[in-house]
DSSP file (Angstrom, degrees, kcal/mol; ACC not computed):
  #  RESIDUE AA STRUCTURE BP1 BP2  ACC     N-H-->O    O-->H-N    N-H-->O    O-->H-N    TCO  KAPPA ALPHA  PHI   PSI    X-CA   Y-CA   Z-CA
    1    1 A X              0   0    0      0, 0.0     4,-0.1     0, 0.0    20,-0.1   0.000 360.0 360.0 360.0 145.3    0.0    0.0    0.0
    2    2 A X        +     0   0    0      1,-0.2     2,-0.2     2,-0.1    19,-0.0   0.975 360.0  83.7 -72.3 -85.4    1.2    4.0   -0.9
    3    3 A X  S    S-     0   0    0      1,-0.1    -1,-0.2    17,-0.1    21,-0.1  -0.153  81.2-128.3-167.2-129.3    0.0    4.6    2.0
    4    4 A X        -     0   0    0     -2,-0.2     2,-0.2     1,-0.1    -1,-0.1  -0.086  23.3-142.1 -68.4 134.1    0.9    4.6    5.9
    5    5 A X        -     0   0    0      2,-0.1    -1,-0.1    -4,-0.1     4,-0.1  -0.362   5.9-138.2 -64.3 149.9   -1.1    3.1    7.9
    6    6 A X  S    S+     0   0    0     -2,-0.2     2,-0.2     2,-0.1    -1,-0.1   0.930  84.4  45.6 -67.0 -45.0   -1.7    4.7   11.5
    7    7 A X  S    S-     0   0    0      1,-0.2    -2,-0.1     2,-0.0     5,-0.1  -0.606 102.2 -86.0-133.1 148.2   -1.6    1.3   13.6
    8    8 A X    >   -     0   0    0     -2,-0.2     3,-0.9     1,-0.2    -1,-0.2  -0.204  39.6-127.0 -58.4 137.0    0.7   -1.5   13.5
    9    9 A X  G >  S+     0   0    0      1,-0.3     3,-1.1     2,-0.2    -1,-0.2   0.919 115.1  59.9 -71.3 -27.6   -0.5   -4.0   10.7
   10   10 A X  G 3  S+     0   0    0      1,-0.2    -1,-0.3    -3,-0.0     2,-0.2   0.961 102.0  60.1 -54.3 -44.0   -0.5   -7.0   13.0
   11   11 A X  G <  S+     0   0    0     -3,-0.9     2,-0.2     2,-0.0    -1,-0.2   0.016  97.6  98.1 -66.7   5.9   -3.3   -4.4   15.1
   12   12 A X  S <  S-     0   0    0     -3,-1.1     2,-0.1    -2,-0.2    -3,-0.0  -0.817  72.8-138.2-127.6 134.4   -5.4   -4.6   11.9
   13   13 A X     >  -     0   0    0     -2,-0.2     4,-1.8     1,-0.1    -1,-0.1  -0.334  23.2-125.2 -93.3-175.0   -8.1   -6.6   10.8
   14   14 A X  H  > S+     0   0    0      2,-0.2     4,-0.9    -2,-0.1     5,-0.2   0.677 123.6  52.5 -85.6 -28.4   -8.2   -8.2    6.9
   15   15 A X  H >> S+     0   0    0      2,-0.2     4,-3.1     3,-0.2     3,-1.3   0.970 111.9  46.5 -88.5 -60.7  -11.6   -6.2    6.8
   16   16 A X  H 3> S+     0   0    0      1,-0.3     4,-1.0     2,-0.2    -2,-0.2   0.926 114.3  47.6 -19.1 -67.2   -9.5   -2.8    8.1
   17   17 A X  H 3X S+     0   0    0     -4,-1.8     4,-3.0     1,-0.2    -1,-0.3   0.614 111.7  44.0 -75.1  -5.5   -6.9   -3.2    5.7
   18   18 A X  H <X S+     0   0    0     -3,-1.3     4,-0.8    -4,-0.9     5,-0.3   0.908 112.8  54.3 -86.7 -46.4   -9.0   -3.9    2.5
   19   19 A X  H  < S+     0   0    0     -4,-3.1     3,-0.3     2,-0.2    -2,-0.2   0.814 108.6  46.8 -40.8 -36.3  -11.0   -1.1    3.6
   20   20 A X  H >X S+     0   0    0     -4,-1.0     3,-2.8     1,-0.2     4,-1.6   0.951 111.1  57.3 -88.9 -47.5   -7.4    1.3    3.8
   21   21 A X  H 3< S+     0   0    0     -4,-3.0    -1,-0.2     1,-0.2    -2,-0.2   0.480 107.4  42.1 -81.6  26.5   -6.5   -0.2    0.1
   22   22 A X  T 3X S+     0   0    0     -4,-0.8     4,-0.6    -3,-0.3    -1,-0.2   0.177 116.9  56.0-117.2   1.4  -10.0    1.1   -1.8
   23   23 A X  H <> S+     0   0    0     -3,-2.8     4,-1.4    -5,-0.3    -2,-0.2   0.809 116.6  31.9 -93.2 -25.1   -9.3    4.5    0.3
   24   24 A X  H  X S+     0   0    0     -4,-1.6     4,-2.3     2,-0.2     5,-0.3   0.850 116.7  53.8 -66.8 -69.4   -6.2    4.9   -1.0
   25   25 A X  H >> S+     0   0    0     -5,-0.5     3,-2.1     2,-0.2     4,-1.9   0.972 112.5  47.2 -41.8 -92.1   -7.0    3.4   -4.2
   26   26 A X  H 3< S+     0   0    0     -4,-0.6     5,-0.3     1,-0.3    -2,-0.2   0.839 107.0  58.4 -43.0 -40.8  -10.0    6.1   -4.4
   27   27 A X  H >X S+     0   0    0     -4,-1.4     4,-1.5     1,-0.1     3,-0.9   0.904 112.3  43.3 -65.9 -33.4   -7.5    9.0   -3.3
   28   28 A X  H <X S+     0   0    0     -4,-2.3     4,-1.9    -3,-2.1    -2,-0.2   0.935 109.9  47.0 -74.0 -48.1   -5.3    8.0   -6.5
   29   29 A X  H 3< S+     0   0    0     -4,-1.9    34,-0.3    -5,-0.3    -1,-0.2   0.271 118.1  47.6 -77.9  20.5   -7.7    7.5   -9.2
   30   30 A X  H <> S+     0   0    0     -3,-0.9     4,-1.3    -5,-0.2    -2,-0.2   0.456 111.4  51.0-124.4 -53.9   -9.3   11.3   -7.7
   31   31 A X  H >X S+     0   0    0     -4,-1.5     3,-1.2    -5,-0.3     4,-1.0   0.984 114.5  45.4 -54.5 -54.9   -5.5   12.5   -7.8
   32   32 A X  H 3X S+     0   0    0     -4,-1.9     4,-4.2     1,-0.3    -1,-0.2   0.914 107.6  58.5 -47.8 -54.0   -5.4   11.0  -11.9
   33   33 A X  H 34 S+     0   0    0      1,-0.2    -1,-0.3     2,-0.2    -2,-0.2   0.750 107.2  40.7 -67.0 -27.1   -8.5   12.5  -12.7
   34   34 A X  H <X S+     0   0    0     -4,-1.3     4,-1.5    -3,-1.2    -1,-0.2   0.420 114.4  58.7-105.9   1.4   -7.4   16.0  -11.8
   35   35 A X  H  X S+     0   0    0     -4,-1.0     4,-2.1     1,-0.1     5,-0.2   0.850 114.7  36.1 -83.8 -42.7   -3.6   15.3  -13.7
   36   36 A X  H  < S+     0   0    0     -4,-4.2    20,-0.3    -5,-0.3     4,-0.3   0.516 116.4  49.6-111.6  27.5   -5.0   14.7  -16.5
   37   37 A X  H  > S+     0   0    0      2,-0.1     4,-1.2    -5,-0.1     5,-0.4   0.726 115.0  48.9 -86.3 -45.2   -7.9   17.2  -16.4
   38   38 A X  H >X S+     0   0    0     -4,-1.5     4,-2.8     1,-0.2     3,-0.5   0.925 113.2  48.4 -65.9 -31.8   -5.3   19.7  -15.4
   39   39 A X  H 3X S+     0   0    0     -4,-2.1     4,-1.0     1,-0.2    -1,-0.2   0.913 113.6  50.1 -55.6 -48.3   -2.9   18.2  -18.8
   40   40 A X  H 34 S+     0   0    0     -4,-0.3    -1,-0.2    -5,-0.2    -2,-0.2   0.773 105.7  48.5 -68.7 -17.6   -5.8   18.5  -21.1
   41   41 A X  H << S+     0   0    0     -4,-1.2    -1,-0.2    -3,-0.5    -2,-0.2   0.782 119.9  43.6-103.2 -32.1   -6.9   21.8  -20.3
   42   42 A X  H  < S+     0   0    0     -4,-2.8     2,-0.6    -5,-0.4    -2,-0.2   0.538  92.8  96.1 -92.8  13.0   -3.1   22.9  -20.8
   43   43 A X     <  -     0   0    0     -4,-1.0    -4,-0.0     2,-0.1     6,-0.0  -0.829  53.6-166.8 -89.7 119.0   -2.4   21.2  -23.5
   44   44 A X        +     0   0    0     -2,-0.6     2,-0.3     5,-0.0     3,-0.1  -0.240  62.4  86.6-106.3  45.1   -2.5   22.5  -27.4
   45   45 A X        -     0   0    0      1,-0.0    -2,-0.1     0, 0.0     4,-0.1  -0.769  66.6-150.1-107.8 157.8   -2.4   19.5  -29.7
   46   46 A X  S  > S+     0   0    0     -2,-0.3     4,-3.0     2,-0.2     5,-0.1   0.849  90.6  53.0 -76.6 -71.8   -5.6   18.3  -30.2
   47   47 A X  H  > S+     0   0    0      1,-0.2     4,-3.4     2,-0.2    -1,-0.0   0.822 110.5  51.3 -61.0 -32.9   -5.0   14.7  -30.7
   48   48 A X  H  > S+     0   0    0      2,-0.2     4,-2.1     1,-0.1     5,-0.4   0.873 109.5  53.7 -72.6 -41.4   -2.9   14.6  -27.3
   49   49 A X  H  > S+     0   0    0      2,-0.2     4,-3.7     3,-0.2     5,-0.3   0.990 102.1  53.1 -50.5 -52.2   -6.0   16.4  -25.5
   50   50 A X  H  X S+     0   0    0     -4,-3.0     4,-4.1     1,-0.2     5,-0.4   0.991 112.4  51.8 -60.8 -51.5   -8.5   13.9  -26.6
   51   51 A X  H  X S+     0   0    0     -4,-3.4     4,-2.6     1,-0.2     3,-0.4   0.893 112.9  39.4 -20.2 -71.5   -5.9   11.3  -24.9
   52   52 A X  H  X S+     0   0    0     -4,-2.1     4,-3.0     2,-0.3     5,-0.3   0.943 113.9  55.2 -71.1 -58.5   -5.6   12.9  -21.8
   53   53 A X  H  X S+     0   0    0     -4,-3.7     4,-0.9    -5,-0.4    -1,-0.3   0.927 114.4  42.1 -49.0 -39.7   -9.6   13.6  -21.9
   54   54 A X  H  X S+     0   0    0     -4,-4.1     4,-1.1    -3,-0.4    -2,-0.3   0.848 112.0  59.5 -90.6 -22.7  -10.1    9.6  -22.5
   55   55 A X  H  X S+     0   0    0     -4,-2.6     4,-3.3    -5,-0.4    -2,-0.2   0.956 109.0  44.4 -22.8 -62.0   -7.2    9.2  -19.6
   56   56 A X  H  X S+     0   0    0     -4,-3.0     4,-0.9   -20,-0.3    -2,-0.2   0.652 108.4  49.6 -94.6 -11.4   -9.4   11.0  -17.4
   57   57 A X  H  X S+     0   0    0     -4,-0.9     4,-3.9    -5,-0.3    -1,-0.3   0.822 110.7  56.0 -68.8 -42.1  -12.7    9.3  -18.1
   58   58 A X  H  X S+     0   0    0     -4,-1.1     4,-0.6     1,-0.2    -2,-0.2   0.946 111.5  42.4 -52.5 -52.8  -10.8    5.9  -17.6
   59   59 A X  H  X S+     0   0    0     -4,-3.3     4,-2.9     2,-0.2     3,-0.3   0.922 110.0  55.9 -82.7  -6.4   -9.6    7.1  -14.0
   60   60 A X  H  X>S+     0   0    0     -4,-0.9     4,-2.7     1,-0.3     5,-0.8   0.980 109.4  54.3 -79.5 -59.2  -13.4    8.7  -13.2
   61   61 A X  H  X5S+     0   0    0     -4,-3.9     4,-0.7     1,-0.2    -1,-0.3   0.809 109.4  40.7 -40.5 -18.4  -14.4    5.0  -14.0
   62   62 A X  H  X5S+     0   0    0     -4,-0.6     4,-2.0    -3,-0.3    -1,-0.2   0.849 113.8  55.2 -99.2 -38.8  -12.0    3.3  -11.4
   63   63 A X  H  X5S+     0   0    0     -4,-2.9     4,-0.7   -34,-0.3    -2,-0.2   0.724 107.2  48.9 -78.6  -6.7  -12.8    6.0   -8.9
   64   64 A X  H  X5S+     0   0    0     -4,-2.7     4,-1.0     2,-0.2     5,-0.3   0.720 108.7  57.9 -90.1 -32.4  -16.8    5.1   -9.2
   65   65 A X  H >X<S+     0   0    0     -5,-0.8     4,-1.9    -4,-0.7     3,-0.9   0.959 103.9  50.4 -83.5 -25.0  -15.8    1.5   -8.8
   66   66 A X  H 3X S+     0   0    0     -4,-2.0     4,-1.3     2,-0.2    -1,-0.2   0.660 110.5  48.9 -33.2 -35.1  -14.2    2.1   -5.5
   67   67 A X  H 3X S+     0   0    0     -4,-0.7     4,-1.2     2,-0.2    -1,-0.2   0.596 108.7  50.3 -84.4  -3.3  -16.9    3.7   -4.3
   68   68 A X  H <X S+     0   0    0     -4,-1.0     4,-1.4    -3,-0.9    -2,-0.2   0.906 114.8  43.7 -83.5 -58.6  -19.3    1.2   -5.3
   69   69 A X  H  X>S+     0   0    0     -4,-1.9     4,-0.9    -5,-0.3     5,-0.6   0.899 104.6  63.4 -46.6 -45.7  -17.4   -1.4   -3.7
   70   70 A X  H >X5S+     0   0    0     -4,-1.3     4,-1.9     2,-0.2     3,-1.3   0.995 114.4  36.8 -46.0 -61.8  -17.0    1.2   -0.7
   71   71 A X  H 3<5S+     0   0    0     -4,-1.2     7,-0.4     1,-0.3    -2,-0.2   0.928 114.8  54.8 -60.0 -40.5  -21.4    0.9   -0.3
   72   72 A X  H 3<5S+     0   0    0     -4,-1.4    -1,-0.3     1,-0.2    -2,-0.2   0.280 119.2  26.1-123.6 -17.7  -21.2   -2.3   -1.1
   73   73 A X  H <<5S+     0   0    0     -3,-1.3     2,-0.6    -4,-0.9    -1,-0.2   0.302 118.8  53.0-167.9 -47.7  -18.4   -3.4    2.0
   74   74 A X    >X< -     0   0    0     -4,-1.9     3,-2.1    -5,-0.6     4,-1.9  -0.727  64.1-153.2-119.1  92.7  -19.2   -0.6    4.5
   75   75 A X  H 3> S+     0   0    0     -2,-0.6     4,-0.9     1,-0.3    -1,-0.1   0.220  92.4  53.4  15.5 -64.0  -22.1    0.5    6.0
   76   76 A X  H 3> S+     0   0    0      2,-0.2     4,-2.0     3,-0.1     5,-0.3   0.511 110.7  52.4 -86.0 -33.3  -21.8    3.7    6.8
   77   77 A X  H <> S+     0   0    0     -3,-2.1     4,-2.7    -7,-0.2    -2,-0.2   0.949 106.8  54.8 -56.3 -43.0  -20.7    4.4    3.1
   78   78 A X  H  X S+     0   0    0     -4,-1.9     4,-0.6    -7,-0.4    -2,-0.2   0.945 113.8  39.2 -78.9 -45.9  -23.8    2.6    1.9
   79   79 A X  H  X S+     0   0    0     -4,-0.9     4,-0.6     1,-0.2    -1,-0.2   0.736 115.9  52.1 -81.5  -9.5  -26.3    5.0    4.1
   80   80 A X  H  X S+     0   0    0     -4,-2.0     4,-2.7     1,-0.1    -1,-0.2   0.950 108.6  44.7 -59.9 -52.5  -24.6    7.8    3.5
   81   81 A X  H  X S+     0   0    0     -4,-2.7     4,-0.5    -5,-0.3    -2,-0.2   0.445 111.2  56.6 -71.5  -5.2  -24.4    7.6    0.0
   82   82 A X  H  < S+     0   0    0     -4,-0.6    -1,-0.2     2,-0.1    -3,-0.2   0.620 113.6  41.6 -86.3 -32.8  -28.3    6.6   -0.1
   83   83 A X  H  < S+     0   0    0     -4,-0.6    -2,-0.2    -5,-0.2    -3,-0.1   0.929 128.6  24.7 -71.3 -79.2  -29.2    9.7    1.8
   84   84 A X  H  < S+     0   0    0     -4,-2.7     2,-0.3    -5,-0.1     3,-0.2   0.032 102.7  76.3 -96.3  -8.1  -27.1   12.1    0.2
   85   85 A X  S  < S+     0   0    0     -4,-0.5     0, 0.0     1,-0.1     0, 0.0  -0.947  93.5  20.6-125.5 141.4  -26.2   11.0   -3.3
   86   86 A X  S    S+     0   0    0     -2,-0.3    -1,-0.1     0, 0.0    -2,-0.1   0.718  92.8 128.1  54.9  37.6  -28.8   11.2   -6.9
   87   87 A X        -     0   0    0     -3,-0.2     3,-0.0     2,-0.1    -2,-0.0   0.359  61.5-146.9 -92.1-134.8  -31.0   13.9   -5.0
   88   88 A X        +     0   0    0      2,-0.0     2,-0.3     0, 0.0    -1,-0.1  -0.199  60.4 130.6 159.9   7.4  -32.0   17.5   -6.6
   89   89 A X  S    S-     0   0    0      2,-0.1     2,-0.1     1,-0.1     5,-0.1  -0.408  83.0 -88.5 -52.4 141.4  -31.7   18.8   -3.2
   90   90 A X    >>  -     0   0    0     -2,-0.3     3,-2.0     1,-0.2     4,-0.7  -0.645  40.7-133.1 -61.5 128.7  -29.8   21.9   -2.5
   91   91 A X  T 34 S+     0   0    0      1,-0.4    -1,-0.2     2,-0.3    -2,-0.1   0.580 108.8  47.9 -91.2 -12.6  -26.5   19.9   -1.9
   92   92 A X  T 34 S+     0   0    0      1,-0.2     3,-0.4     2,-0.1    -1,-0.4   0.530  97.0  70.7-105.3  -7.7  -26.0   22.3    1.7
   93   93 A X  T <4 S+     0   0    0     -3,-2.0     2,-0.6     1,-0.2    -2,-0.3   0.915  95.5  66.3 -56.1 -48.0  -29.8   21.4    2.5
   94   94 A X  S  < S+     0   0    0     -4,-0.7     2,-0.4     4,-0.1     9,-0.3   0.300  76.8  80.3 -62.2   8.4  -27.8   18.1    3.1
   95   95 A X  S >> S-     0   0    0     -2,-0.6     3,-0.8    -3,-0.4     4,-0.5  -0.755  81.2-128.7-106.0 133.9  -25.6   18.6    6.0
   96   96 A X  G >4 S+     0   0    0     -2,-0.4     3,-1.0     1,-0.2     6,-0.1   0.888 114.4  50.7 -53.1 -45.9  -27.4   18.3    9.2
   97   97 A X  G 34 S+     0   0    0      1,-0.2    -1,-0.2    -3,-0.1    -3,-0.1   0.678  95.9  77.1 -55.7 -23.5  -26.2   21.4   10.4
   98   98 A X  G <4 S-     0   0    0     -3,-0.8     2,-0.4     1,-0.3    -1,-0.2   0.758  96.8-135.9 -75.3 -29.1  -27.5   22.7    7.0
   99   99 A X    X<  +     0   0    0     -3,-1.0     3,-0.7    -4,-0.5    -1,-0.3  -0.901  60.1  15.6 124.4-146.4  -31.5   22.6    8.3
  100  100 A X  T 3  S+     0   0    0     -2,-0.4    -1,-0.2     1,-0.2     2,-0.2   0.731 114.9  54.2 -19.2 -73.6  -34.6   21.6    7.0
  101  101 A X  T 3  S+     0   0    0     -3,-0.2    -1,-0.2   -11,-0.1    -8,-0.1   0.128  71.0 122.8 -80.4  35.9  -33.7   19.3    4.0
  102  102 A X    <   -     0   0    0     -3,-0.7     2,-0.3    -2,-0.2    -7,-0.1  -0.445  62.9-131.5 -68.0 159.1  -31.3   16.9    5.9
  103  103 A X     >  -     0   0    0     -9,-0.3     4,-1.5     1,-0.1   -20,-0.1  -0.640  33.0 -98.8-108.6-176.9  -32.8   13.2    5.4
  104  104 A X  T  4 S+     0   0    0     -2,-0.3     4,-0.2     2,-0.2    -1,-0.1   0.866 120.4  60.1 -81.7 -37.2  -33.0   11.4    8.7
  105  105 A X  T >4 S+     0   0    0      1,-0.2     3,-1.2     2,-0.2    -1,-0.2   0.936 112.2  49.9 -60.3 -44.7  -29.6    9.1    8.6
  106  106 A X  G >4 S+     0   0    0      1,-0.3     3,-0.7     2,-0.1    -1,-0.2   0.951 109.9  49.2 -39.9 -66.5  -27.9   12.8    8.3
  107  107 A X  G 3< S+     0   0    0     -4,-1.5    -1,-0.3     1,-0.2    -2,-0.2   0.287 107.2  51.9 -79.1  13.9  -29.8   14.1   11.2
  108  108 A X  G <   +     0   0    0     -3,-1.2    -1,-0.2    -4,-0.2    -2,-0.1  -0.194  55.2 138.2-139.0  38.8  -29.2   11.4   13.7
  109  109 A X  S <  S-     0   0    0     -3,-0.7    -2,-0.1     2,-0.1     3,-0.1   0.752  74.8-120.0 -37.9 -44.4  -25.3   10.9   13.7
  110  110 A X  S    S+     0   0    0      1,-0.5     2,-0.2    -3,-0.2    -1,-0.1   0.421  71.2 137.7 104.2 -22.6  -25.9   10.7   17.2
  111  111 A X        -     0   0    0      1,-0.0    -1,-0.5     3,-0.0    -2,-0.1  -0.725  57.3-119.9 -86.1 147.6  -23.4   14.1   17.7
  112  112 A X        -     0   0    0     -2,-0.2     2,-0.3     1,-0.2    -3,-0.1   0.206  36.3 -92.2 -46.4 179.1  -24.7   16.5   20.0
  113  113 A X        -     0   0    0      2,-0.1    -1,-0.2     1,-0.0   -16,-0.0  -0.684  16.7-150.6 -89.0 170.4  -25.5   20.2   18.6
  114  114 A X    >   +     0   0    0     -2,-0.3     2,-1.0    -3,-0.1     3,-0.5  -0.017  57.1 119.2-124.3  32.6  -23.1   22.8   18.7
  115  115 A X  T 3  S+     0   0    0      1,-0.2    -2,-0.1     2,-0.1     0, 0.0  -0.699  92.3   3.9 -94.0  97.5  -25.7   25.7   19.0
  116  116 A X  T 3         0   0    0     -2,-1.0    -1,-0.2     1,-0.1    -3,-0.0   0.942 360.0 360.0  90.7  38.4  -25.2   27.8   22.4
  117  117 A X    <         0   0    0     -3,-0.5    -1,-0.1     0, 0.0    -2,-0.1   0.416 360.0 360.0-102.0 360.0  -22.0   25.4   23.1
């Protein structure tokens, strides 16, 4: 794995550590997607843009299968991303903190407020 882990790997479950290589994994193919957004947009050949442009569709694909696998593996991923993700909400209605249009998994986190704190 790129990289370090916090806790000694013996102190680590198999479930942990697959979990730290698709976060890792998802931080790289996120990293890819904005190298070769940033290459295309600076780039002036044509034929080398369209590269770089199908580069960067290629890593948006790898980083959407890490995150399917992420709902799919974790829990917390999967109800988050159920609340909060193919909505037409206003995307700061979504924040618990945000008000009104929070869905309920949002608003019950379970953290205290931080009003009059």
């Amino acid at each position: 794995m790129s990289d370090p882990l916090q806790e000694p790997l013996q102190s680590l479950s198999p479930d942990t550590l697959d979990l730290h290589r698709a976060l890792v994994s998802l931080e790289e193919e996120l990293e890819a997607v904005d190298w070769y957004g940033q290459r295309a947009d600076a780039c002036g050949d044509a034929q080398l843009k369209a590269v770089f442009l199908h580069n960067r569709g290629e890593e948006i694909e790898h980083a959407t299968m890490l995150m399917e696998w992420l709902r799919r593996h974790d829990g917390r991923f999967g109800e988050m991303m159920k609340a909060l993700l193919f909505t037409e909400a206003p995307i700061a209605s979504l924040e618990a903190s945000g008000g009104g249009g929070a869905p309920a998994v949002v608003q019950t986190l379970g953290i205290g407020s931080m009003k009059g704190a």
